[in-house]
N, C-alpha and C positions, 0 to 999 in steps of 0.2 A: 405577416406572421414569421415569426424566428425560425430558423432550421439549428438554432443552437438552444440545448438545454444546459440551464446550468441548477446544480440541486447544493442548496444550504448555500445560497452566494452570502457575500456579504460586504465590506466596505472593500479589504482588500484583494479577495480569493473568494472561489466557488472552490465547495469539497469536492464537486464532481463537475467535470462540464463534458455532454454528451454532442457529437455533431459526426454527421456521416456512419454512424454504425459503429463510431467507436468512444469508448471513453474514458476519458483521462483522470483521474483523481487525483486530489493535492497531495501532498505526503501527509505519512499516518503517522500518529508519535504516540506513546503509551502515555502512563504513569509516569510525571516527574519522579523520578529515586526509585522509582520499582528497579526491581532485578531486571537485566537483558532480557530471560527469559520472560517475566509479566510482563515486559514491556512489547514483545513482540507479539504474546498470546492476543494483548489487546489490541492492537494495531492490526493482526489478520481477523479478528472479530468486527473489529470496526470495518475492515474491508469485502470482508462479507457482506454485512450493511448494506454497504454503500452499491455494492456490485448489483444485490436484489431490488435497490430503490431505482438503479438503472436498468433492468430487467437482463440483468450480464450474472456471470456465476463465476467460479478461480477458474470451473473447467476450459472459460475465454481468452483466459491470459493470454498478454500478446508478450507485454515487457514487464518485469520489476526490475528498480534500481533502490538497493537498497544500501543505505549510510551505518557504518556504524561509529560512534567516538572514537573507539576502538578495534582494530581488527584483532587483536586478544578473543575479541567476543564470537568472534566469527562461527567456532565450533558451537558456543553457548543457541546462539540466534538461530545456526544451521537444523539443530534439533527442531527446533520450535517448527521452523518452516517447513523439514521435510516431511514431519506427522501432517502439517497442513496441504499442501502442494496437490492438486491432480497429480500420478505418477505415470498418466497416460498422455497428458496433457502441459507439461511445464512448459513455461514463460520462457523465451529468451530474459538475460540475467544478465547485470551487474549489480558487484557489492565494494564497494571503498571503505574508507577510511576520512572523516571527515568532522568538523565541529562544527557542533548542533546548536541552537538555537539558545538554548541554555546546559549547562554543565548535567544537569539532574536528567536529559535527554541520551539515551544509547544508542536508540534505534530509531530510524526512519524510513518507510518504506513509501515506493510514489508505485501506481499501476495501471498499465493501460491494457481494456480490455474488450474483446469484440461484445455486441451488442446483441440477442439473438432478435430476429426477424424483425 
């Protein structure tokens, strides 16, 4: 029997893979051509998700690293996340500057989070 989970695998990536009490999620991307901000609302919504289907919550956060095309966007995306964020609780963080997967991509966010019990 596996001591790794992996949740939504598939040929080249698992959305989620959990081992030792922690887990790691792939990076989250919105809406191709949504606004930074949609694109981030959906990206923390899907990590939501994903955190409940691992039985983890944002309050676990260990790490986000989060991409944007732009650091232009940085204040735009910062809004989004700080309404979202545990404020008792935040992630150690990084945020770059980086190109995404396709042009219509702004935001990317990857999170590692503890697992409870």
């Amino acid at each position: 029997m596996s001591d790794i989970t992996r949740i939504e695998p598939g040929a080249r990536m698992s959305q989620a893979v959990v081992h030792n009490g922690v887990a790691w999620l792939a990076g989250q991307v919105g809406k191709p051509g949504a606004s930074v901000t949609e694109q981030t609302e959906a990206i923390l919504a899907r990590i939501d998700a994903l955190l409940a289907e691992v039985n983890s919550d944002k309050s676990r956060l260990l790490q986000a690293t989060i991409w944007l095309a732009s650091m232009d966007d940085f204040a735009e995306m910062n809004a989004v996340w700080d309404a979202w964020v545990d404020p008792a609780n935040p992630p150690a963080r990084a945020c770059g500057e980086s190109r995404l997967a396709t042009p219509d991509y702004k935001v990317e966010i990857l999170i590692t989070a503890a697992v409870k019990g």
